[in-house]
C-alpha positions in Angstrom: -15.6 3.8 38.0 -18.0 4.0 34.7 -19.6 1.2 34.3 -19.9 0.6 30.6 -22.2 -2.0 29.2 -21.3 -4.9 26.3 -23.3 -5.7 23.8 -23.7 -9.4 25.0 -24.7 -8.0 28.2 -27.4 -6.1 26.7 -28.5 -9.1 24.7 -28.6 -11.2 27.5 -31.0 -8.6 29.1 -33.2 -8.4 26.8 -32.3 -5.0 25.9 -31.6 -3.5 22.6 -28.8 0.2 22.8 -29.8 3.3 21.1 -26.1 3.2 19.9 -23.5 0.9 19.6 -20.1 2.9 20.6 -17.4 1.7 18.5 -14.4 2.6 20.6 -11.4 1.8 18.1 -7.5 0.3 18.6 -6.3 3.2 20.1 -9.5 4.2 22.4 -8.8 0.8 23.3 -5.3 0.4 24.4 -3.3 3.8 23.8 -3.6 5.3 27.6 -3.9 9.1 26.5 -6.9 7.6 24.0 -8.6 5.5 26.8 -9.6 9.3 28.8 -11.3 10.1 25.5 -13.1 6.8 25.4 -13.8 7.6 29.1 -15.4 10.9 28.2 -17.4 10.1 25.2 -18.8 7.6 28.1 -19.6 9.5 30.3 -21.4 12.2 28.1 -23.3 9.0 26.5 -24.7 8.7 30.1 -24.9 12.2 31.3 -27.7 12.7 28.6 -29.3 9.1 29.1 -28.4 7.7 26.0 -28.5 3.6 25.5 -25.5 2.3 24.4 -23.1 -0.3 24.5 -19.9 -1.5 23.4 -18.6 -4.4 21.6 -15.6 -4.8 23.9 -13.7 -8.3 23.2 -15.3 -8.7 20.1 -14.5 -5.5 18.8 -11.6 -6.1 16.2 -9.3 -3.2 14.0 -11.6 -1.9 11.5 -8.6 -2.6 8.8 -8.0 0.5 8.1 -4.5 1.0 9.0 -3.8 -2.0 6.7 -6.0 -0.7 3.6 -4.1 2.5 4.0 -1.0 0.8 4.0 -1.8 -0.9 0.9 -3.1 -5.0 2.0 -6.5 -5.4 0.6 -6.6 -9.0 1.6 -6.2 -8.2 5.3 -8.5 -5.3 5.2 -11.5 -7.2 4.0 -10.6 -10.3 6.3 -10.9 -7.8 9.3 -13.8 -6.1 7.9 -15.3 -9.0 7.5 -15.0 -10.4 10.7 -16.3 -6.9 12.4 -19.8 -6.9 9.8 -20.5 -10.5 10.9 -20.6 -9.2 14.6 -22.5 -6.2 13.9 -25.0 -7.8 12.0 -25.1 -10.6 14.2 -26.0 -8.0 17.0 -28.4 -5.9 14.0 -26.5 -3.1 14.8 -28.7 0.0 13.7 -26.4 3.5 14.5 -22.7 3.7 15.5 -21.0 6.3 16.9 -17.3 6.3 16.5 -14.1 8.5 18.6 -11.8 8.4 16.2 -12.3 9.3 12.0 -10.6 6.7 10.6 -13.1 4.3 12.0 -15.8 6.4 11.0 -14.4 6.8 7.1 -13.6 2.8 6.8 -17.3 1.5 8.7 -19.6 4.2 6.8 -17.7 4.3 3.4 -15.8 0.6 3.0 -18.2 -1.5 5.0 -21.4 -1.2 2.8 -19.8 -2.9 -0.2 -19.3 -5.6 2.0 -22.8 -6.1 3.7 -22.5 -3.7 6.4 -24.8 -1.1 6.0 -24.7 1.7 9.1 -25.7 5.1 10.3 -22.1 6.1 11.4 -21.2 9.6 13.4 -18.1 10.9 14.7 -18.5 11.7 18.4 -18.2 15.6 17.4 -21.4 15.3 15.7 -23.2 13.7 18.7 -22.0 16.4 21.0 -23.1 19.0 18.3 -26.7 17.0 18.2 -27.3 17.0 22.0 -26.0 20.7 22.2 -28.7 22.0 20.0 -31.4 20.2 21.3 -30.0 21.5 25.2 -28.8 18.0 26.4 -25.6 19.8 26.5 -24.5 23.3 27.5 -20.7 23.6 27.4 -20.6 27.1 28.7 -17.1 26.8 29.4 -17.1 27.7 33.4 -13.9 28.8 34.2 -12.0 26.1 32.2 -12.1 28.2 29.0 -12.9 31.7 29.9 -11.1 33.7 27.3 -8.6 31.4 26.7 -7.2 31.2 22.6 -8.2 28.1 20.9 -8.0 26.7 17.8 -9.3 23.1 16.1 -7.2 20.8 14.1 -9.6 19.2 10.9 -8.5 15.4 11.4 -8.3 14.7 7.2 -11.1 11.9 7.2 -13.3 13.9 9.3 -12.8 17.1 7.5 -11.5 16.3 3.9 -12.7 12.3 3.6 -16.4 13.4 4.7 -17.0 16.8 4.7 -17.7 16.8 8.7 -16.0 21.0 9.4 -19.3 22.4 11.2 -20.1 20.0 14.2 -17.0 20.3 15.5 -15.9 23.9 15.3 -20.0 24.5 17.0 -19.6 22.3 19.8 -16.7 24.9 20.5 -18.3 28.3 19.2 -20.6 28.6 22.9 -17.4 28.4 24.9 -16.6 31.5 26.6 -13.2 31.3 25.0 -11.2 32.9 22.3 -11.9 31.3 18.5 -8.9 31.1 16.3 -8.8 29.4 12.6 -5.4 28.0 11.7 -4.1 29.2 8.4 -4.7 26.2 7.0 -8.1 24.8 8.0 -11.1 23.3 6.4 -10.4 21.9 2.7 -7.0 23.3 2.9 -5.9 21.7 6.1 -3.0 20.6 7.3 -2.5 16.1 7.7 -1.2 15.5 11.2 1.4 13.7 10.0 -0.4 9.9 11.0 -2.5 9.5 7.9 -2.7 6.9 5.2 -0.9 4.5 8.2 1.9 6.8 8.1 1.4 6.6 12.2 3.6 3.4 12.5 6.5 4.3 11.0 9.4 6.9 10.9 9.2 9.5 8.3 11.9 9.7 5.1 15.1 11.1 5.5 15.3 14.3 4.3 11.9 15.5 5.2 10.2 17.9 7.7 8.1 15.9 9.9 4.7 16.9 8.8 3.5 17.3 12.8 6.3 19.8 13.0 5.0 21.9 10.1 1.7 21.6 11.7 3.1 23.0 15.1 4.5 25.7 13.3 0.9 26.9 12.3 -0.3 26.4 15.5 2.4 28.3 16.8 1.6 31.4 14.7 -2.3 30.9 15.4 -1.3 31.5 19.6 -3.7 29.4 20.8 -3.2 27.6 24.2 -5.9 24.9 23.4 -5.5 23.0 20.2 -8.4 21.1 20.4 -8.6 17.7 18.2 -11.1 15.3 17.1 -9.1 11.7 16.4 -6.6 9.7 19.1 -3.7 9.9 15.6 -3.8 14.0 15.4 -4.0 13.8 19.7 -0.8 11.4 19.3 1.2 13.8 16.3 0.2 16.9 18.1 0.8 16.2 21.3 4.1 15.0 20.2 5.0 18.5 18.0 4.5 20.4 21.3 6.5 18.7 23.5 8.9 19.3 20.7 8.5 23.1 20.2 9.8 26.1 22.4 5.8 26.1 24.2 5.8 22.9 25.8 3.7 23.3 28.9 2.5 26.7 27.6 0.0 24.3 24.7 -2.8 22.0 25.6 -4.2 19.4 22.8 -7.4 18.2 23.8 -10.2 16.3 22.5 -13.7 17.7 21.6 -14.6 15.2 24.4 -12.6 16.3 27.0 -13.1 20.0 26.4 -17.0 19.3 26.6 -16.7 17.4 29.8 -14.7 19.8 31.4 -17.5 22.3 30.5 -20.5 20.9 31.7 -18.7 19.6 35.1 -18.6 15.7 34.5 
């Protein structure tokens, strides 16, 4: 069992983490999300990295409700989450999931919370180039077709297209682009809190669309970087004709896998 440190615990030490790891509602308590938060773990220790987590304290960033159009509850939650981090003088985060990394590094500094923020892609990509990390794939990816998903406020909210697509690129595996990647990819279907309710009648659901690209792309790996695409995705394949032929998983995962942790 990883043992996974709090930041009271650390406190209480006498210790102060390299990196606080923000772990997010659904790295929390959606079980398919909880093996990413495992993995981002246990490549945070693999490396030697100090970090902690706020665990109890941690609240929703507030994004689903600024999304969804309730300012007042968004800055009440956001608050609440800036007066723990400074209370901590929290330095760097590192965040699993993009809509926590958009809301703390772009909507927190207006209200006193200033931050270094990554995505966990761009961790992995940092400790890959300076040989903390060698995902050479093994056997777990040998020539196998995949393909990466641009999560919108990863990709299109903050530019991040690189880190992820070369924590990938020294797999021993076959690199596909979907035909709409980059600035012109596809939503998920979750975004803008669109990920708690059913979509209008009438409509194509979005994560359909998206499967049908995938579908034409031939990968067998779709491999994401945020627990909403994992959830959509996951979800358009067991709806297609390739269910059990298509595997979403996370950056994490597919770098743990390759390093043997």
């Amino acid at each position: 069992m990883l043992e996974i440190p709090t930041m009271a615990q650390m406190v209480a030490q006498g210790k102060t983490p390299d990196i606080l790891f923000w772990v997010g509602c659904a790295g929390s308590f959606d079980e398919r999300a909880q093996k990413i938060t495992r993995d981002i773990c246990k490549i945070l220790q693999h490396v030697g990295i100090s970090y902690a987590v706020l665990g109890t304290e941690e609240s929703c960033t507030g994004d689903p409700a600024k999304r969804a159009g309730n300012e007042f509850l968004f800055q009440m939650q956001a608050m609440m989450n800036i007066e723990v981090l400074n209370g901590y003088e929290v330095k760097k985060i590192v965040t699993g999931c993009p809509h926590c990394f958009n809301t703390i590094k772009n909507e927190y500094p207006g209200l006193g919370g200033n931050y270094e923020v990554i995505h966990h892609t761009q961790l992995i990509q940092q400790l890959i180039d300076e040989g903390k990390l060698k995902a050479e794939g093994g056997e777990s990816f040998k020539g196998r077709r995949i393909t990466y998903h641009d999560p919108c406020y990863l990709g299109r909210g903050n530019d991040v297209y690189e880190a992820p697509r070369r924590s990938l690129e020294i797999l021993d595996a076959d690199l596909v682009e979907l035909k709409r990647c980059k600035s012109n990819g596809l939503c998920c279907g979750a975004g803008g809190a669109q990920m708690f309710k059913e979509p209008e009648k009438g409509n194509k659901e979005v994560n359909m669309e998206r499967m049908d690209d995938i579908l034409q792309s031939q990968a067998k790996v779709v491999a994401a970087g945020c627990p909403f695409c994992m959830t959509m995705l996951s979800d358009g394949v067991k709806h297609s004709e390739k269910e059990g032929e298509i595997q979403v998983l996370d950056i994490a995962e597919i770098t743990v896998r390759a390093n043997g942790l």
